[in-house]
N, C-alpha and C positions, 0 to 999 in steps of 0.2 A: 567521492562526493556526489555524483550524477545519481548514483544508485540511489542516496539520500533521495534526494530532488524529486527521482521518480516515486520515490515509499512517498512521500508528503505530496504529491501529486496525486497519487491514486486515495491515500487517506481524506483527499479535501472531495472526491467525486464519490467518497463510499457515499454520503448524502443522497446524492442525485441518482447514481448510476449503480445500486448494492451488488445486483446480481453480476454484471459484466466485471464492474471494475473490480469486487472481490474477488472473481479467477485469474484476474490480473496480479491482484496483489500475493494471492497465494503462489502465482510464478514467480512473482521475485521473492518471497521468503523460500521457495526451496532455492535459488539461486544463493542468495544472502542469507543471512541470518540476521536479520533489524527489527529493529522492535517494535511492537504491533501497533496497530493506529490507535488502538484503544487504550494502549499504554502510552501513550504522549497526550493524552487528556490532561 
């Protein structure tokens, strides 16, 4: 559930922060496999 938490954490700063916090996100999709920010539109 945390990994959620963190995927919607980093999806709500893709706004704010593209560059930084999309290499973020891209580490936990190779960690996880969850489904993309842009899919929970």
């Amino acid at each position: 559930m945390i990994d959620i938490l963190l995927v919607l954490f980093f999806c709500g700063l893709l706004g704010n922060h593209g560059n930084y916090i999309q290499t973020k996100a891209d580490n936990l999709r190779h960690l996880n496999s969850t489904p993309k920010c842009q899919d929970n539109t």
